[in-house]
mmCIF file of the N, C-alpha and C atoms, coordinates in Angstrom:
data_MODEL
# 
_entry.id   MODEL 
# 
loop_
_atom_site.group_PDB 
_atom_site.id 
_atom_site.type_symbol 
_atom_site.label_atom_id 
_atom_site.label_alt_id 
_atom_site.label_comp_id 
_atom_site.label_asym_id 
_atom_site.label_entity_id 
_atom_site.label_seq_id 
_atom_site.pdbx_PDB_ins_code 
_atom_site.Cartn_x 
_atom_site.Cartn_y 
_atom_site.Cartn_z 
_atom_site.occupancy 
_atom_site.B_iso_or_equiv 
_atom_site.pdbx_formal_charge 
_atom_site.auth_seq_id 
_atom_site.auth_comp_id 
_atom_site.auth_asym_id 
_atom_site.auth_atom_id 
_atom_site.pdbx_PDB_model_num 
ATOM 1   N N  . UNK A 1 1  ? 24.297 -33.036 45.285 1.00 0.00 ? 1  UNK A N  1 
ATOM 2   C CA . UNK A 1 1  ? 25.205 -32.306 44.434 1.00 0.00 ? 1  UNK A CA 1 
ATOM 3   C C  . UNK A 1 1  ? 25.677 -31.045 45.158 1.00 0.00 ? 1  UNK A C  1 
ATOM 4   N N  . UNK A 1 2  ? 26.900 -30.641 44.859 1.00 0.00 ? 2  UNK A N  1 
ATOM 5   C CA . UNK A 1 2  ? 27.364 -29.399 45.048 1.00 0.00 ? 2  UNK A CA 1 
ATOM 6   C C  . UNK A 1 2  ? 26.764 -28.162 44.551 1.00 0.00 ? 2  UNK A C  1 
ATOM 7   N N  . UNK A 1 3  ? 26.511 -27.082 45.056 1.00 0.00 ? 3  UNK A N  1 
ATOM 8   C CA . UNK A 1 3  ? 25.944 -25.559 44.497 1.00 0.00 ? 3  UNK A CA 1 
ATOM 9   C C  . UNK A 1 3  ? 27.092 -24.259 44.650 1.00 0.00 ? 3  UNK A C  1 
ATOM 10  N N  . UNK A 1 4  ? 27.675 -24.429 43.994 1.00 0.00 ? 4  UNK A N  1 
ATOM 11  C CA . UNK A 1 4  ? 28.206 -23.160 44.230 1.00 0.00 ? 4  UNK A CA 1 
ATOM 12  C C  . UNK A 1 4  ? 27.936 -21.615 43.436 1.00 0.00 ? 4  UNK A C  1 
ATOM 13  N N  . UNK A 1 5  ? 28.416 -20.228 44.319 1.00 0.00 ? 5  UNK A N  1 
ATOM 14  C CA . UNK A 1 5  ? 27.125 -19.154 44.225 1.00 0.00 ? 5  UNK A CA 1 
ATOM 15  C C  . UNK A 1 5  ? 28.396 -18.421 44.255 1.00 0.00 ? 5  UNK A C  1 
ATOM 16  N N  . UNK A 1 6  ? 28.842 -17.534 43.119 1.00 0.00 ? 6  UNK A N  1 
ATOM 17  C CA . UNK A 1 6  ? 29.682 -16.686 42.816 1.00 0.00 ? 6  UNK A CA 1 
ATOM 18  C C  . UNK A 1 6  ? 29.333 -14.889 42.800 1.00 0.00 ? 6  UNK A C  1 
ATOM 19  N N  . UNK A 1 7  ? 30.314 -14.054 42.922 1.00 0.00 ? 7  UNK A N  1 
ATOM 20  C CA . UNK A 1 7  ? 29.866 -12.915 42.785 1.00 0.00 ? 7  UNK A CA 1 
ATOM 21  C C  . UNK A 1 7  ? 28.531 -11.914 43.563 1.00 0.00 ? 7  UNK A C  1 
ATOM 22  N N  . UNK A 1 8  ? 27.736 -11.183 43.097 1.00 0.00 ? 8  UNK A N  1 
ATOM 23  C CA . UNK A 1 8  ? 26.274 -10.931 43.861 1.00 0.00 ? 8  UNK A CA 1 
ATOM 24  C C  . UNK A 1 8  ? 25.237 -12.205 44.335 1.00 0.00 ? 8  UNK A C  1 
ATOM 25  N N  . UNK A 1 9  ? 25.671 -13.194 43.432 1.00 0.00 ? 9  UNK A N  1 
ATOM 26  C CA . UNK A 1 9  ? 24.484 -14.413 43.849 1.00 0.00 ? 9  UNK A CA 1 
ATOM 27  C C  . UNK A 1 9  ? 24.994 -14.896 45.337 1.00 0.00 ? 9  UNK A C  1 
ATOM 28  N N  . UNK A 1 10 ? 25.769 -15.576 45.441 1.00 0.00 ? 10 UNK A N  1 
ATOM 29  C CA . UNK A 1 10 ? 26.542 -15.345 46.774 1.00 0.00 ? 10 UNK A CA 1 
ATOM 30  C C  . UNK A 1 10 ? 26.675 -14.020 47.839 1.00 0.00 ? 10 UNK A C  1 
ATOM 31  N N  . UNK A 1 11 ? 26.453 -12.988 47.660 1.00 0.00 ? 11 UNK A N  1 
ATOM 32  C CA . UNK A 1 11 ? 26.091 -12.239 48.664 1.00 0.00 ? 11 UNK A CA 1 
ATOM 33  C C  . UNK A 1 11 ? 24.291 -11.982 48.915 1.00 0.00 ? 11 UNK A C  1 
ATOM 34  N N  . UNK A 1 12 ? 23.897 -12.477 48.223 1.00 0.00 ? 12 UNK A N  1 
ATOM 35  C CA . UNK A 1 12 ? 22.288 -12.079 48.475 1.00 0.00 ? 12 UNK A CA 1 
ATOM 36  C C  . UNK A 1 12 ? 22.000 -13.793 48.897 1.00 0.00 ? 12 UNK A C  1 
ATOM 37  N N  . UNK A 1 13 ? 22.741 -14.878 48.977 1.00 0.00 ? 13 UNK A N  1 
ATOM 38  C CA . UNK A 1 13 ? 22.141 -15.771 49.343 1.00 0.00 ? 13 UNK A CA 1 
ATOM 39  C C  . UNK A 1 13 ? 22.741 -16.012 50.401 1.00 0.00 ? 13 UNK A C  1 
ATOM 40  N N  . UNK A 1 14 ? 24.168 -15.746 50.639 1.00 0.00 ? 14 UNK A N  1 
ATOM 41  C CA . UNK A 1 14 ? 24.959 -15.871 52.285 1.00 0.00 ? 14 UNK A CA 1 
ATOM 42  C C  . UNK A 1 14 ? 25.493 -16.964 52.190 1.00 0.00 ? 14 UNK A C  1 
ATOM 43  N N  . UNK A 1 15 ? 25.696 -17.263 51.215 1.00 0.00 ? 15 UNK A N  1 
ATOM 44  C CA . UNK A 1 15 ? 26.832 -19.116 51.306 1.00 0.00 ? 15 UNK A CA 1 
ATOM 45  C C  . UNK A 1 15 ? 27.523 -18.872 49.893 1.00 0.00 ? 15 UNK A C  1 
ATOM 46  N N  . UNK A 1 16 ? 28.606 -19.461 50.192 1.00 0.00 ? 16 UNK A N  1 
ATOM 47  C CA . UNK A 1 16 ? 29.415 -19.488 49.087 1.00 0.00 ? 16 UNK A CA 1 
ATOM 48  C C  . UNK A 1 16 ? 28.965 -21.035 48.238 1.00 0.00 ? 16 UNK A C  1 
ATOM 49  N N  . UNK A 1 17 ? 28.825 -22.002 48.633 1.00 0.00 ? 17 UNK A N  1 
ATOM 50  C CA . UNK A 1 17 ? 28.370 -23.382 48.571 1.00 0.00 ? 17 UNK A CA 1 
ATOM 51  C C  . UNK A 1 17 ? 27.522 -23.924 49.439 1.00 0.00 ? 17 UNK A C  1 
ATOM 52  N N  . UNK A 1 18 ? 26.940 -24.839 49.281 1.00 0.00 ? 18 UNK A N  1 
ATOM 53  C CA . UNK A 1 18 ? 26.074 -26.330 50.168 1.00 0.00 ? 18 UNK A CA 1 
ATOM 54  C C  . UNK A 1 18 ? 26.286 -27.250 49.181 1.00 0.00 ? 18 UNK A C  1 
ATOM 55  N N  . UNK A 1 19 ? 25.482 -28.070 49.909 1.00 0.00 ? 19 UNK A N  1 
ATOM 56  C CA . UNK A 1 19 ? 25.242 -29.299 49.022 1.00 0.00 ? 19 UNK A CA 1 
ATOM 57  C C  . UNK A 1 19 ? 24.125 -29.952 49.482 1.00 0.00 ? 19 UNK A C  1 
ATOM 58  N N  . UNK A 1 20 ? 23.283 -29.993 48.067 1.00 0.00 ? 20 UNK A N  1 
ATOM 59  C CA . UNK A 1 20 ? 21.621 -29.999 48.037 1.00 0.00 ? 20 UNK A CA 1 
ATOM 60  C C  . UNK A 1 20 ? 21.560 -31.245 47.240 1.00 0.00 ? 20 UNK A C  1 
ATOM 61  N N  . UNK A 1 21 ? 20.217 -32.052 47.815 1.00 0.00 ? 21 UNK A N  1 
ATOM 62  C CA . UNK A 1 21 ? 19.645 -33.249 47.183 1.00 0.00 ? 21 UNK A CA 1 
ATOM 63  C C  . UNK A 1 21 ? 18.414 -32.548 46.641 1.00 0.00 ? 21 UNK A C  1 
ATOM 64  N N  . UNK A 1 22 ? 18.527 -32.885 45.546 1.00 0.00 ? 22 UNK A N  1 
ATOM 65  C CA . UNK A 1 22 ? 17.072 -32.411 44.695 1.00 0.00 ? 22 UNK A CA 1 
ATOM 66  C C  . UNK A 1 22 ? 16.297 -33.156 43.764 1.00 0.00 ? 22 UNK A C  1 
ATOM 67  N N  . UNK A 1 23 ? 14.945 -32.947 43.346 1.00 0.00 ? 23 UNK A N  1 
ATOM 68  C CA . UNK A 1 23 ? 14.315 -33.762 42.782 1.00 0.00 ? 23 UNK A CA 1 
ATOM 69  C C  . UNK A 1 23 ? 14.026 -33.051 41.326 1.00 0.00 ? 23 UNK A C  1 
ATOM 70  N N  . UNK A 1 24 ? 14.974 -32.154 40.982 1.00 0.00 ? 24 UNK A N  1 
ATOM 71  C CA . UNK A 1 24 ? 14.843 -31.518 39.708 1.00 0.00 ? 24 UNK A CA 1 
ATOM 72  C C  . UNK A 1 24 ? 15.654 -32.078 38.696 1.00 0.00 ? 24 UNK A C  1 
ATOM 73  N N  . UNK A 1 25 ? 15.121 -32.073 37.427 1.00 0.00 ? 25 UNK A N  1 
ATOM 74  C CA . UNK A 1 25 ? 15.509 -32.979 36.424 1.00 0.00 ? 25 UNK A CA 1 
ATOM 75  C C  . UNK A 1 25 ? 16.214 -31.812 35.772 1.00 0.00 ? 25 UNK A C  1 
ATOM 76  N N  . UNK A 1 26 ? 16.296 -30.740 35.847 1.00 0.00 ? 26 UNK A N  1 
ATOM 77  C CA . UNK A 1 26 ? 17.075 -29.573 34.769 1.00 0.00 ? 26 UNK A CA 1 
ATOM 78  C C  . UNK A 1 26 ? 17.106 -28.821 35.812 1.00 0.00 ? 26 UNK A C  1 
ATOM 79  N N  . UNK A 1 27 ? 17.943 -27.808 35.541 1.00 0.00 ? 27 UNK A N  1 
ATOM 80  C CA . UNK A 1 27 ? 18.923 -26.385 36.054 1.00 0.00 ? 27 UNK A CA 1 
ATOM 81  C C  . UNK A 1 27 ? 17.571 -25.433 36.135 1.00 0.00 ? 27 UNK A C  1 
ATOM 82  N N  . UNK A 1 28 ? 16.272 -25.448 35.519 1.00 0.00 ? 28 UNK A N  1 
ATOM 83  C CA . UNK A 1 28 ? 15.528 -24.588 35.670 1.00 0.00 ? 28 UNK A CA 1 
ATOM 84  C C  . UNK A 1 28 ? 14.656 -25.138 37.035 1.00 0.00 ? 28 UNK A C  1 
ATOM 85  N N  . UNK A 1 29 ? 14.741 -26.700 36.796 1.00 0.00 ? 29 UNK A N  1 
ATOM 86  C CA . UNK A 1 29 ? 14.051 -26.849 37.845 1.00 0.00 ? 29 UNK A CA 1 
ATOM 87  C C  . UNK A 1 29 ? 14.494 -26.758 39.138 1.00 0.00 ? 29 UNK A C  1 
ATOM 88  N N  . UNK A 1 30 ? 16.119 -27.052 39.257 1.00 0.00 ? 30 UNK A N  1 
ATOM 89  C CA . UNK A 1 30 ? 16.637 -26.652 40.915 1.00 0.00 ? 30 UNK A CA 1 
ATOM 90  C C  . UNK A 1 30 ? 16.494 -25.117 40.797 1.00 0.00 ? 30 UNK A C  1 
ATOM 91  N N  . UNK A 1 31 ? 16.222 -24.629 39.909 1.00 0.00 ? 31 UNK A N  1 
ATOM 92  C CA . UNK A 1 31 ? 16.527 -23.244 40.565 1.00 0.00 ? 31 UNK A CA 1 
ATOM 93  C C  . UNK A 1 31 ? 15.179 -22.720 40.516 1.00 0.00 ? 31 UNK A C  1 
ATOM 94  N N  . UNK A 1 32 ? 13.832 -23.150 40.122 1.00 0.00 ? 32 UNK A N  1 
ATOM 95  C CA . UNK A 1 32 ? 12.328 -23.390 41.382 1.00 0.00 ? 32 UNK A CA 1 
ATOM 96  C C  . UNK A 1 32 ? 12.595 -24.090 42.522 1.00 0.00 ? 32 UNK A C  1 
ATOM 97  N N  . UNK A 1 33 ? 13.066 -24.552 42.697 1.00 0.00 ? 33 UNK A N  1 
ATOM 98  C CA . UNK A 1 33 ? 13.436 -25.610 43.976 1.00 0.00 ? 33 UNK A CA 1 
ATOM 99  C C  . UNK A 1 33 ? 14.208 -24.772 45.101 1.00 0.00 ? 33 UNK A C  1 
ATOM 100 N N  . UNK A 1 34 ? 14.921 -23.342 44.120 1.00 0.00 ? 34 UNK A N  1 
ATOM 101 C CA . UNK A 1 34 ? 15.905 -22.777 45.501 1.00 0.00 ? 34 UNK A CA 1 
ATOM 102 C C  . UNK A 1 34 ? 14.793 -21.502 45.748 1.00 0.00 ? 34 UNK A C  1 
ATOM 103 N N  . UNK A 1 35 ? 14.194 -20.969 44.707 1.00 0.00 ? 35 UNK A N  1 
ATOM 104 C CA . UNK A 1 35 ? 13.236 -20.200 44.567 1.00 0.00 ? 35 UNK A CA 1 
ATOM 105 C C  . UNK A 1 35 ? 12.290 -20.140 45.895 1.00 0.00 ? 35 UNK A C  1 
ATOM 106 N N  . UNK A 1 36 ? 12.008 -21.250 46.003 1.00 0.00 ? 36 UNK A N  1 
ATOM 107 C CA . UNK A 1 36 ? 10.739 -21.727 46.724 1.00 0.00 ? 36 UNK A CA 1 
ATOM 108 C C  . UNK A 1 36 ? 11.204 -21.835 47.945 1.00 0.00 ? 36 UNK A C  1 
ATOM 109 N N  . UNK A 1 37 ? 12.741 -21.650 48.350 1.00 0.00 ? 37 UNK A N  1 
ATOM 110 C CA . UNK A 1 37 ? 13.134 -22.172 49.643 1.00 0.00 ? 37 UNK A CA 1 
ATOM 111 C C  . UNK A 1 37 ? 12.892 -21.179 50.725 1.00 0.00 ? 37 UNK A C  1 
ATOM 112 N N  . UNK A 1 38 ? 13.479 -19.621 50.488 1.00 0.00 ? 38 UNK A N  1 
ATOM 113 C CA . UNK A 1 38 ? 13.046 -18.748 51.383 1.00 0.00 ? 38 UNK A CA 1 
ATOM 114 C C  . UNK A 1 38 ? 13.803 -17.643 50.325 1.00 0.00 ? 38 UNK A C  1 
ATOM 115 N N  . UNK A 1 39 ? 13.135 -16.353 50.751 1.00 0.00 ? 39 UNK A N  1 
ATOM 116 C CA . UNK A 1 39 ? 13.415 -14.736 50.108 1.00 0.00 ? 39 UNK A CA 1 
ATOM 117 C C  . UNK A 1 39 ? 14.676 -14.224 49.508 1.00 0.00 ? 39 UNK A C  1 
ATOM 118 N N  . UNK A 1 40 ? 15.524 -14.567 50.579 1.00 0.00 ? 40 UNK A N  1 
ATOM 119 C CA . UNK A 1 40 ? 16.613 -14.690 49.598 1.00 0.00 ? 40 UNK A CA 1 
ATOM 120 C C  . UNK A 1 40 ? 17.648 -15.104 48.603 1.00 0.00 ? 40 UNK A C  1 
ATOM 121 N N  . UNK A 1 41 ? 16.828 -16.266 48.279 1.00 0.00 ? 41 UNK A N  1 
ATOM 122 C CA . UNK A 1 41 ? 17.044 -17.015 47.026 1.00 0.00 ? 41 UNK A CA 1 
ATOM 123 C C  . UNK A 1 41 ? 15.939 -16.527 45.822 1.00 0.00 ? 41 UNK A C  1 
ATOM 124 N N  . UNK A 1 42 ? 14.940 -16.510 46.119 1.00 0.00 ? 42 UNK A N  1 
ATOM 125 C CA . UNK A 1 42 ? 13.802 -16.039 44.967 1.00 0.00 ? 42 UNK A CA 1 
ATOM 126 C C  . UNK A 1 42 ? 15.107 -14.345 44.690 1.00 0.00 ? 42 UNK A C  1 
ATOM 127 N N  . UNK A 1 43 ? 15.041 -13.853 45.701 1.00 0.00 ? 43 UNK A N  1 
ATOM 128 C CA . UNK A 1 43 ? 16.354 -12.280 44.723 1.00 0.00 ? 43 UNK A CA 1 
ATOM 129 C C  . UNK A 1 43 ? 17.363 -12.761 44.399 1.00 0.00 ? 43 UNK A C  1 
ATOM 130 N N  . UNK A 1 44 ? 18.127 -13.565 44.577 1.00 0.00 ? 44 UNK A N  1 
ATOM 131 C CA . UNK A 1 44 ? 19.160 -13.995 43.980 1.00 0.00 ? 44 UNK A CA 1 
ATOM 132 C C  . UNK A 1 44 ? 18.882 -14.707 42.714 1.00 0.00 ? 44 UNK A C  1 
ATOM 133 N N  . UNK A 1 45 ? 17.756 -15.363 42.428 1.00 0.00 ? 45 UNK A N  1 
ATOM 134 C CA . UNK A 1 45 ? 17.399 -16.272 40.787 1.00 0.00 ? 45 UNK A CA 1 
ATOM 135 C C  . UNK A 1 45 ? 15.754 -15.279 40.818 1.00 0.00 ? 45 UNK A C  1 
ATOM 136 N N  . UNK A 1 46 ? 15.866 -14.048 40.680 1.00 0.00 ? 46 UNK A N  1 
ATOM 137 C CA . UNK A 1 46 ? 14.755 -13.176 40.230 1.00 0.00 ? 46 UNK A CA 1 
ATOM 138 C C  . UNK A 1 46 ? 14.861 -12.963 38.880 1.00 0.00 ? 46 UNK A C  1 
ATOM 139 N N  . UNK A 1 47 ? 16.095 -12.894 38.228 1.00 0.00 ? 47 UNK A N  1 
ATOM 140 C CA . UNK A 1 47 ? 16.717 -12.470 36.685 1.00 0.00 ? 47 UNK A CA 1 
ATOM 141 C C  . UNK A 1 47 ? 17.088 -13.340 35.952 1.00 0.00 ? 47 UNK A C  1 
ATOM 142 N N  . UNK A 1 48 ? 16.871 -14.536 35.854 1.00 0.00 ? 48 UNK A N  1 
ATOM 143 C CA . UNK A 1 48 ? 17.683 -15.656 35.276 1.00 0.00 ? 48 UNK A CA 1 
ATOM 144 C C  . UNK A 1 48 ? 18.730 -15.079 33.668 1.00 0.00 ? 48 UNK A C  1 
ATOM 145 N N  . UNK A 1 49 ? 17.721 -13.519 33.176 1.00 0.00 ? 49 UNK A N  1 
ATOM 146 C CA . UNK A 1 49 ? 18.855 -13.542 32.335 1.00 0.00 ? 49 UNK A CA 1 
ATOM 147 C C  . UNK A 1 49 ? 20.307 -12.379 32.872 1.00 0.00 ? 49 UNK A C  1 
ATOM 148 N N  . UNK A 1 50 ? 20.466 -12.455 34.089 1.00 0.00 ? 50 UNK A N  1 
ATOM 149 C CA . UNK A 1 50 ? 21.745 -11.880 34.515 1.00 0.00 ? 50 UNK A CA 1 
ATOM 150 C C  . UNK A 1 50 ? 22.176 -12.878 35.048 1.00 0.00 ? 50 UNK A C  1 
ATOM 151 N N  . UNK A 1 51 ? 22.362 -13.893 34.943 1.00 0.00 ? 51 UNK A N  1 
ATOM 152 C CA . UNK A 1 51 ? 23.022 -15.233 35.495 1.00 0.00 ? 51 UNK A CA 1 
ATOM 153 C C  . UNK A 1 51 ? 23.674 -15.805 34.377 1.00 0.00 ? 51 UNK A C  1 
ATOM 154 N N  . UNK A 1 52 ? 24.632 -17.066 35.105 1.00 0.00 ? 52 UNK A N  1 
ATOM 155 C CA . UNK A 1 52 ? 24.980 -17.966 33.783 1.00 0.00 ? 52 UNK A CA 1 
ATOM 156 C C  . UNK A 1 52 ? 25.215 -19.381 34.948 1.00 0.00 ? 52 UNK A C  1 
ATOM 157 N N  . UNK A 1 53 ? 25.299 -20.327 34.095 1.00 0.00 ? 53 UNK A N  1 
ATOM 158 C CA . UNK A 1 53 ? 25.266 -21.404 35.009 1.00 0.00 ? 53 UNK A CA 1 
ATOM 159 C C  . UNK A 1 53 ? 26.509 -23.023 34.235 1.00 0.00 ? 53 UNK A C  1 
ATOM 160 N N  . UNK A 1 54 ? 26.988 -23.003 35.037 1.00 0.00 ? 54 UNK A N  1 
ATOM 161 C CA . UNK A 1 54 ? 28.153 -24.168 34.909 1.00 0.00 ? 54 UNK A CA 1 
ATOM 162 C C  . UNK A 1 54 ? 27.572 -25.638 35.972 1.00 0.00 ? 54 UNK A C  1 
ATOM 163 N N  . UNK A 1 55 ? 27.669 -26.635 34.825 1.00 0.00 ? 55 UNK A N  1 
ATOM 164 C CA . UNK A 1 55 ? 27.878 -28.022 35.401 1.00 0.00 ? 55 UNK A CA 1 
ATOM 165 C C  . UNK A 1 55 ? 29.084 -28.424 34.848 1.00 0.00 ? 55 UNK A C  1 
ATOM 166 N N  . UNK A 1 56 ? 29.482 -29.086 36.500 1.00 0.00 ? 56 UNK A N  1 
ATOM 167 C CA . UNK A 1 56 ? 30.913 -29.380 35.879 1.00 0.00 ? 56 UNK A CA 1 
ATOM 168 C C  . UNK A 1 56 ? 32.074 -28.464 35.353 1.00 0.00 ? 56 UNK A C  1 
ATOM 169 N N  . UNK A 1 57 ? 31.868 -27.553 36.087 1.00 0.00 ? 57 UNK A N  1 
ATOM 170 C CA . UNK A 1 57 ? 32.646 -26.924 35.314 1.00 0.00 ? 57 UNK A CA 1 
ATOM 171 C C  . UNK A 1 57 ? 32.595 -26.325 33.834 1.00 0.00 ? 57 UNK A C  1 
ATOM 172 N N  . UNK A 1 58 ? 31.324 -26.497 33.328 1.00 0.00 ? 58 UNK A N  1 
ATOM 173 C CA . UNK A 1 58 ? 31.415 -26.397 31.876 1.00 0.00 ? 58 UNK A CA 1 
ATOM 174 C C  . UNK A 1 58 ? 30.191 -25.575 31.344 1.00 0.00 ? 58 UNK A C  1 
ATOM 175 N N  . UNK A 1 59 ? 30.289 -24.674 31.002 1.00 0.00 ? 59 UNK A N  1 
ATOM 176 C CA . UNK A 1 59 ? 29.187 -23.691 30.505 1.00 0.00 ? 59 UNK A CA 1 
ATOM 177 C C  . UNK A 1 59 ? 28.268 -24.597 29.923 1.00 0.00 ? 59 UNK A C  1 
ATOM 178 N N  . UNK A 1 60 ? 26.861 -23.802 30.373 1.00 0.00 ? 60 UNK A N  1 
ATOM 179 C CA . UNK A 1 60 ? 25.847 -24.859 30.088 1.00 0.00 ? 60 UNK A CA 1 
ATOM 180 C C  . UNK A 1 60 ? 24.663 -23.932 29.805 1.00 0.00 ? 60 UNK A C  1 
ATOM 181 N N  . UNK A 1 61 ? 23.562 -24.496 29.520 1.00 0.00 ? 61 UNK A N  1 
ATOM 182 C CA . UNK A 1 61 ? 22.225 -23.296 30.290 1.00 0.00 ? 61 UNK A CA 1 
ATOM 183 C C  . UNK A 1 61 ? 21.066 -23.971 30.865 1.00 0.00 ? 61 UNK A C  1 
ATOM 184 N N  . UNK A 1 62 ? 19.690 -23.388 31.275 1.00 0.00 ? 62 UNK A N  1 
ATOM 185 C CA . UNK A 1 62 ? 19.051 -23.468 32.286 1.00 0.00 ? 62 UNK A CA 1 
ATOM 186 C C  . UNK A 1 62 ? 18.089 -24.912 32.018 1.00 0.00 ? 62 UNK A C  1 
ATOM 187 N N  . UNK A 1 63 ? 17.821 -25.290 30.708 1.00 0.00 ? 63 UNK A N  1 
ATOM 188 C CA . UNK A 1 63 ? 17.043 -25.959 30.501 1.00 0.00 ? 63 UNK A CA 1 
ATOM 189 C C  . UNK A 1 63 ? 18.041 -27.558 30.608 1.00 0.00 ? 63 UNK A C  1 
ATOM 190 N N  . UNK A 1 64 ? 19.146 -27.303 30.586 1.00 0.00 ? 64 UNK A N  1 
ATOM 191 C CA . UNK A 1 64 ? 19.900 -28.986 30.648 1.00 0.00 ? 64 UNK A CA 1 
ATOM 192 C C  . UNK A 1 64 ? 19.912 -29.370 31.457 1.00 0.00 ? 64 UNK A C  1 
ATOM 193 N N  . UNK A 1 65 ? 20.037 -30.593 31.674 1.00 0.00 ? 65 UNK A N  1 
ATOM 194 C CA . UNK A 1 65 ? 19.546 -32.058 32.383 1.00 0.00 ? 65 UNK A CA 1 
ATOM 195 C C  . UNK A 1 65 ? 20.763 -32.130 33.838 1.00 0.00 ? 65 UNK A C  1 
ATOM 196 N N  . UNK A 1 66 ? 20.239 -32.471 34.727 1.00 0.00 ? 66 UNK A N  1 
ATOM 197 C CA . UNK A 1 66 ? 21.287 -32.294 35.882 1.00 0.00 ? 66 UNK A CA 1 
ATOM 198 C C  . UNK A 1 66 ? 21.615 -33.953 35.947 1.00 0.00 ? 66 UNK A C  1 
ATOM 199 N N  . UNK A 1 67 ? 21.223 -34.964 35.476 1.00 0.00 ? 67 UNK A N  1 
ATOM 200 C CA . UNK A 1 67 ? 21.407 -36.421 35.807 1.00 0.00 ? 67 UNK A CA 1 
ATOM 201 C C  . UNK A 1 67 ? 22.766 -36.488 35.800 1.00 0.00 ? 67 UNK A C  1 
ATOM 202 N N  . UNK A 1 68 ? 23.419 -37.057 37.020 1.00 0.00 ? 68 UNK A N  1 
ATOM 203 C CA . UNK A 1 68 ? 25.093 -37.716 36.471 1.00 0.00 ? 68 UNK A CA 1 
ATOM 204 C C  . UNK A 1 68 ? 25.826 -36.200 37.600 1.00 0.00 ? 68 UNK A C  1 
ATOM 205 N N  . UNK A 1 69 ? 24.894 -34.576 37.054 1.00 0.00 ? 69 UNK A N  1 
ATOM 206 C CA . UNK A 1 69 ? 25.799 -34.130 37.394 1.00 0.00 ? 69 UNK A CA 1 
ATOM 207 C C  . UNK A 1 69 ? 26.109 -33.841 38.807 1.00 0.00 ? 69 UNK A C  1 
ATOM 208 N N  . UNK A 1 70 ? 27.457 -33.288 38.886 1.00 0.00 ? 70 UNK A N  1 
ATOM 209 C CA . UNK A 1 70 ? 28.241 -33.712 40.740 1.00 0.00 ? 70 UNK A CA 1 
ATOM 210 C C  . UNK A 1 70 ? 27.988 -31.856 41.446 1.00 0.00 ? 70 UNK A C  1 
ATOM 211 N N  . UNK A 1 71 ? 28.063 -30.672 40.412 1.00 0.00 ? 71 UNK A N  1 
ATOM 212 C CA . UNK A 1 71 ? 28.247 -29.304 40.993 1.00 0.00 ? 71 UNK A CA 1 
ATOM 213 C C  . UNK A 1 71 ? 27.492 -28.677 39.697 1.00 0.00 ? 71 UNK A C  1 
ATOM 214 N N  . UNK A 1 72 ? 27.247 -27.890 40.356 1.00 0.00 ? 72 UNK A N  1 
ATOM 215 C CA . UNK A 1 72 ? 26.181 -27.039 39.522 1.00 0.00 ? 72 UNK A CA 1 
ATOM 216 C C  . UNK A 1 72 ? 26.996 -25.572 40.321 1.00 0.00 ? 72 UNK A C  1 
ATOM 217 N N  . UNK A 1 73 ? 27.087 -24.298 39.472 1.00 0.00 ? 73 UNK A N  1 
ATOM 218 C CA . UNK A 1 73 ? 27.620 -23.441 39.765 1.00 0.00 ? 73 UNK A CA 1 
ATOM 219 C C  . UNK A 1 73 ? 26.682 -21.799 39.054 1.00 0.00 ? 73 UNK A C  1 
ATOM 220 N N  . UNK A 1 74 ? 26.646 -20.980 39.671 1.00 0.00 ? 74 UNK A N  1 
ATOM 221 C CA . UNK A 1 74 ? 25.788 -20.059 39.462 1.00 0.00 ? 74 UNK A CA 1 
ATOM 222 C C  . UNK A 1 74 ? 26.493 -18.534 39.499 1.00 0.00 ? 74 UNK A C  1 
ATOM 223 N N  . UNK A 1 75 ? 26.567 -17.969 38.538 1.00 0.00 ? 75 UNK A N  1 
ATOM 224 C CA . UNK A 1 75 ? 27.598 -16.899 38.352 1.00 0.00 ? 75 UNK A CA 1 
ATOM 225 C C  . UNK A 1 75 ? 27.230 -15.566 37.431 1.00 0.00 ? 75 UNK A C  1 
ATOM 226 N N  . UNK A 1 76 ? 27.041 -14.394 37.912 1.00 0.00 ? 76 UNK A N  1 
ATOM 227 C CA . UNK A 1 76 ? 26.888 -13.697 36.448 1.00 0.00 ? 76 UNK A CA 1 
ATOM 228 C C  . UNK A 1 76 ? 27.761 -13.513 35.638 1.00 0.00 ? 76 UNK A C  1 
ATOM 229 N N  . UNK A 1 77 ? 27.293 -12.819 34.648 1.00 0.00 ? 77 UNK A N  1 
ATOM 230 C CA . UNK A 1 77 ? 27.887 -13.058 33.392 1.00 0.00 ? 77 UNK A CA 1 
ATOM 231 C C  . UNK A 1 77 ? 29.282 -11.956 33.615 1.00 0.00 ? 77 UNK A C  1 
ATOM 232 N N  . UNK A 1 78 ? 30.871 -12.481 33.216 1.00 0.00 ? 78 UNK A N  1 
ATOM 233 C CA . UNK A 1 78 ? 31.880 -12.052 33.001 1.00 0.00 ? 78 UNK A CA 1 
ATOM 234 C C  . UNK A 1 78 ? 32.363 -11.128 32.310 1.00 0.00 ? 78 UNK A C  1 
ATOM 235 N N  . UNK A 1 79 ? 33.178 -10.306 32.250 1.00 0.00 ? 79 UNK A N  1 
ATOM 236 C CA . UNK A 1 79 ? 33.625 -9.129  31.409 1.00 0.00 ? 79 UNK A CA 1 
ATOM 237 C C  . UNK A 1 79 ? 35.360 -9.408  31.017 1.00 0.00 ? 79 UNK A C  1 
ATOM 238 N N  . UNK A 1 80 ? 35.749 -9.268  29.667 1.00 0.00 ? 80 UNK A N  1 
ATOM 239 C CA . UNK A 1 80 ? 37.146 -9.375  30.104 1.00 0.00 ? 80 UNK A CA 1 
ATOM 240 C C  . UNK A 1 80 ? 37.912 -7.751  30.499 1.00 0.00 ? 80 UNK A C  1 
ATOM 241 N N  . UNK A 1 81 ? 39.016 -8.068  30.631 1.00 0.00 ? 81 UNK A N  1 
ATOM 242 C CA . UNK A 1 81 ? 39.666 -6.424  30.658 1.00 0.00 ? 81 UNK A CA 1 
ATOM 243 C C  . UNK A 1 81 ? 41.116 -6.675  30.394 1.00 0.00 ? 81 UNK A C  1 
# 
């Protein structure tokens, strides 16, 4: 699947995207899975509640099921103006 890393999450992790095979069944579990990878991913998913997370394009949250899905996207939370 696709990962894409918006805003501060993307500068503390140094990629805008990859694309990761994982053995996590939910959004909480790839994101132990990125946790565990090296330091600057554990600071980038240190806060899970200053994050928000899109599959598909489609607002979602941490505990739903990744089966089927193609991009998973990781973003904090928006402001309008």
């Amino acid at each position: 699947m696709d990962v894409l890393y918006f805003a501060w999450v993307r500068e503390r992790i140094g990629l805008p995207r990859e694309r990761l095979e994982t053995r996590a069944t939910t959004v909480a579990g790839l994101v132990e899975e990125l946790r565990a990878r090296e330091e600057r991913y554990a600071a980038a998913f240190a806060d899970l509640s200053a994050l928000r997370v899109a599959l598909d394009q489609e607002l979602s949250s941490f505990d739903a099921p990744l089966a089927g899905v193609r991009e998973v996207a990781f973003f904090p939370p928006m402001t309008g103006g």
